[in-house]
matplotlib code that plots the C-alpha trace (Angstrom):
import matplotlib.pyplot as plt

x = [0.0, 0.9, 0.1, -2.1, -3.4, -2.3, -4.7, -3.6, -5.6, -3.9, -5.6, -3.7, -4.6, -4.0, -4.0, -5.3, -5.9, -2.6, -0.1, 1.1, -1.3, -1.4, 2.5, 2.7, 0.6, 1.8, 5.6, 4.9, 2.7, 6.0, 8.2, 6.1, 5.2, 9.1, 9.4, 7.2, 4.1, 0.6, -0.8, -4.2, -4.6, -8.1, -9.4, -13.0, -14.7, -13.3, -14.2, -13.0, -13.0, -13.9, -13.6, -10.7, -8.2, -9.7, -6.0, -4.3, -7.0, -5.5, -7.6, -5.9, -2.7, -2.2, -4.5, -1.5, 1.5, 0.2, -0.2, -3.7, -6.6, -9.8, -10.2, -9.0, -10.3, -11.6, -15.0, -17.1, -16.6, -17.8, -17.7, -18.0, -14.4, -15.7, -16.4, -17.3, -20.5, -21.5, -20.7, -22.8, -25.7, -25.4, -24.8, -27.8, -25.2, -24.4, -21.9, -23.7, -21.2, -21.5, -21.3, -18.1, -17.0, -17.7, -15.9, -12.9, -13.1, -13.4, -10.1, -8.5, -8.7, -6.0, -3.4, -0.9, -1.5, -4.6, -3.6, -7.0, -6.5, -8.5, -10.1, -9.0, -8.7, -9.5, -13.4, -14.0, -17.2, -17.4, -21.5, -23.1, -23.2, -19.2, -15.7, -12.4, -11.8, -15.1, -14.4, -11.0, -12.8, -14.9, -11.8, -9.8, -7.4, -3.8, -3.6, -0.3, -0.5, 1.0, 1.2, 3.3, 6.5, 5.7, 3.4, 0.8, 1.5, 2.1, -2.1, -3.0, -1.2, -1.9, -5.7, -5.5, -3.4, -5.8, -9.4, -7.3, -6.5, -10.0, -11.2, -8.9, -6.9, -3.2, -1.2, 1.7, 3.7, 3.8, 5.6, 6.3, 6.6, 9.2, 7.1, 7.8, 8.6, 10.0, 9.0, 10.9, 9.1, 9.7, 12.7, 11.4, 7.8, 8.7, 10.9, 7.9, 5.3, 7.2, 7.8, 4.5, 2.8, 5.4, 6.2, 9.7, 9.9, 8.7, 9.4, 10.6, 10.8, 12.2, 10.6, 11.4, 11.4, 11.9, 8.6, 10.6, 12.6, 10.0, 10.0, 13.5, 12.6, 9.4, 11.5, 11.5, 7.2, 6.6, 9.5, 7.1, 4.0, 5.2, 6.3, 10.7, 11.2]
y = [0.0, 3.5, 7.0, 9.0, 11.7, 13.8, 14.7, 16.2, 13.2, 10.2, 6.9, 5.1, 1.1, -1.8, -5.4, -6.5, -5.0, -4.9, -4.4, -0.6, 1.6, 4.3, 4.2, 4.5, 7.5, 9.4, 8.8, 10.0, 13.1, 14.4, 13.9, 16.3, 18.6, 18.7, 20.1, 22.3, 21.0, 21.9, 18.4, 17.1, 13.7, 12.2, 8.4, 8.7, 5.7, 4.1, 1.0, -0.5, 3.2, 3.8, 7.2, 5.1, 4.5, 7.4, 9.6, 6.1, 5.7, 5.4, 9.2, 11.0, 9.8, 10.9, 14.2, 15.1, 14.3, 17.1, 19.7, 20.2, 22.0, 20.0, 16.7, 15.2, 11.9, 9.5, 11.4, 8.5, 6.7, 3.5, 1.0, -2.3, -3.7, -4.4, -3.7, 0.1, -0.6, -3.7, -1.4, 1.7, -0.6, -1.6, 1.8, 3.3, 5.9, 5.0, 7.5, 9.8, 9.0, 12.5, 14.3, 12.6, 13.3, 16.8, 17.4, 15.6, 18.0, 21.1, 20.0, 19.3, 22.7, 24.5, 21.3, 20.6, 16.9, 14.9, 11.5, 9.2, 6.5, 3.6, 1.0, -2.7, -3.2, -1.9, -3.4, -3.6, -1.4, 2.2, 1.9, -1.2, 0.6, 2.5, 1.2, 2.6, 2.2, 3.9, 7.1, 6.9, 7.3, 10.1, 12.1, 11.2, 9.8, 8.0, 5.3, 4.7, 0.8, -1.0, -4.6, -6.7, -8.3, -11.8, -15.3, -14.7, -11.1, -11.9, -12.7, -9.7, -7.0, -8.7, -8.8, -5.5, -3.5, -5.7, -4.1, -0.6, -0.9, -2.3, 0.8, 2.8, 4.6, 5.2, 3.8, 6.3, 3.7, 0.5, 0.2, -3.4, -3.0, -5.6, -7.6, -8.0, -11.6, -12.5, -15.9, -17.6, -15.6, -12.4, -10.3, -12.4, -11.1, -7.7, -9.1, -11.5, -8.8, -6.4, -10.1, -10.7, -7.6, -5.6, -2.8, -0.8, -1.3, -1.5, 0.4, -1.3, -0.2, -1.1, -1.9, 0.5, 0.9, 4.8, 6.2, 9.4, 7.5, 7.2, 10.5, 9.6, 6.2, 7.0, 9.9, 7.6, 7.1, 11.2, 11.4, 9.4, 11.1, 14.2, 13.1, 12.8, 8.8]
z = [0.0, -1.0, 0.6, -2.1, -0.1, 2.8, 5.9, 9.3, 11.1, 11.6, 13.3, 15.3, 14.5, 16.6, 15.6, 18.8, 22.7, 24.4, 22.1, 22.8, 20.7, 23.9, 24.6, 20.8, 20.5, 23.4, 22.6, 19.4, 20.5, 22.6, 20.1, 17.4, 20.1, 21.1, 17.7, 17.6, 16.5, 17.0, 18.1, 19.4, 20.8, 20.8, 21.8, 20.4, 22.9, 26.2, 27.4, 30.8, 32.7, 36.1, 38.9, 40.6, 37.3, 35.7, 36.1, 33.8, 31.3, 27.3, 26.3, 29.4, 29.0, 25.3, 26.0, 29.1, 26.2, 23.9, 27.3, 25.4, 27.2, 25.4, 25.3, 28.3, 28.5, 25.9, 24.1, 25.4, 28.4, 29.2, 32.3, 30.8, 29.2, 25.7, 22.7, 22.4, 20.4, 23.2, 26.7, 25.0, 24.4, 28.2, 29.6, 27.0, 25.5, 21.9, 20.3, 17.8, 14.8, 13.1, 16.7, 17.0, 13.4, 13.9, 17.2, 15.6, 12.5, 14.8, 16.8, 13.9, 12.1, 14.2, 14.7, 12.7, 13.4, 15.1, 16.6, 17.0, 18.9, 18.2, 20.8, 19.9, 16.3, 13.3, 12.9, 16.9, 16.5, 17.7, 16.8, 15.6, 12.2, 12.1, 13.2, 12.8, 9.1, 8.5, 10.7, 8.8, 5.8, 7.2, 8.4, 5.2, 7.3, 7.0, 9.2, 12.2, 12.7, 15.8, 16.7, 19.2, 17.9, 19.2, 18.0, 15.9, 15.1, 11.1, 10.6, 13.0, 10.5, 7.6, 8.3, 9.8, 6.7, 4.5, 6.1, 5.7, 2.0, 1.5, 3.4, 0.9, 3.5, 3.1, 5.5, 7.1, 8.9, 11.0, 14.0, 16.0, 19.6, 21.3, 24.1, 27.3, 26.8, 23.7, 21.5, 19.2, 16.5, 17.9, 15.5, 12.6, 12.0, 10.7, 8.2, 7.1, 7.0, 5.0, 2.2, 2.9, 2.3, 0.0, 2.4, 2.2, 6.2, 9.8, 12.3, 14.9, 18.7, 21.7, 25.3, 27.3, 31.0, 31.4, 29.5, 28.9, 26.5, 24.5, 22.2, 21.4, 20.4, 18.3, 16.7, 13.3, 13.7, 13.9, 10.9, 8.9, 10.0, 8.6, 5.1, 6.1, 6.1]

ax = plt.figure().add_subplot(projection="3d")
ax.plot(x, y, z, "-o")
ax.set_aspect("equal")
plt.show()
C-alpha cells in the first residue's frame, strides 16, 4: 500500500488490545510537540473506565502528552471492558457518529497533526453501524498501525493492513513493539510482514522501562507522519 493523499488526522490502528497503541501515540505526540508541533490527541470511545483509574486511562494519558486544554479523557466513556458498540448498548449511551465526526473535525482545524487512537482493532465497532476504518474514511485519514513483535502477530497485520486498504486509506507507517517476553518468533515477523505484504519497512521499537525514552525512540514514527522517512 501506497500513501495517495495527505490529511492532518492520523488513526492510530492496533491489531489487537494490548499491544502498545497508547505508549505508541503518546511517545509519538511528545516527540512532534518537542518540535514544535501543534498536536491534538483524541481516543474517540473508552471502554473499561472507572472514577478510581480514571487519572491512567488510554484518552488521558495521550491528552497530558500534547499539554492540550480540550479533550482530556476519551469522548465516550464506558464502564463495561468491551467492545465500544457492546458497553454503549449496556450503559444506554451509543456515540452519535457525526457528533463525533464533527468534534474531531473542529479539533482538527488548528493542529498541525490529530492523533485518533483507536479502541482494539480496526473493525472492533465504535457503533453497531461504524468502526475505525469507517471514521478513517470520514476524516480522510492515514492510518499509524502498531502490533506486538511476538506469535501470531504476522495474521493480525496482515488482516489488519488488509481491512485498511480495502477501506482505501493510506497507511503512514507501521511500528512493531518488542514484548515484554519474547517468543521464538519475535525479531522475525517484521521481516515477514514487510515479504508478505510488499512494504519498504517497519518500524521497529524497543521496550522500554523509562517512559521518557519514548519521544526519542518513536522519533523515526513522527519522521514518517510528517512526510521525512
Amino acid at each position: 500500500m501506497t500513501e495517495t493523499r495527505r490529511s492532518n488526522v492520523v488513526i492510530v490502528a492496533g491489531t489487537d488490545t494490548a499491544v502498545g497503541k497508547t505508549w505508541v501515540t503518546a511517545g509519538v505526540a511528545r516527540a512532534l510537540v518537542a518540535e514544535g508541533r501543534r498536536v491534538i490527541a483524541i481516543k474517540p470511545v473508552e471502554t473499561g473506565c472507572a472514577e478510581a483509574t480514571r487519572a491512567t486511562e488510554d484518552g488521558v494519558l495521550i491528552a497530558r502528552a500534547t499539554g492540550q486544554a480540550d479533550p482530556v479523557e476519551a469522548l465516550h466513556r464506558f464502564t463495561a471492558p468491551v467492545a465500544a458498540a457492546e458497553a454503549a448498548e449496556r450503559e444506554g449511551g451509543m456515540p452519535d457518529f457525526d457528533e463525533m465526526l464533527v468534534r474531531i473535525e473542529g479539533l482538527a482545524a488548528d493542529a498541525d497533526l490529530v492523533l485518533v487512537e483507536g479502541a482494539a482493532g480496526v473493525l472492533s465497532p465504535i457503533t453497531w453501524e461504524w468502526n475505525l476504518v469507517d471514521l478513517a474514511q470520514a476524516l480522510d485519514a492515514r492510518a499509524l498501525v502498531v502490533a506486538l513483535d511476538r506469535r501470531g502477530t504476522i495474521n493480525q497485520t496482515l488482516l489488519t493492513l488488509s481491512a485498511l486498504e480495502i477501506g482505501g486509506i493510506p497507511l503512514a507507517a507501521v511500528v512493531f513493539n518488542a514484548p515484554e517476553h519474547a517468543d521464538p518468533s519475535t525479531g522475525s515477523n517484521a521481516g515477514a510482514i514487510v515479504r508478505l505484504a510488499g512494504l519498504t519497512s517497519i518500524i521497529e521499537v524497543p521496550r522500554l522501562a523509562d517512559p521518557g525514552a519514548a519521544p526519542a525512540a518513536l522519533r523515526p514514527v513522527a519522521a514518517a507522519l510528517l512526510g521525512r522517512a
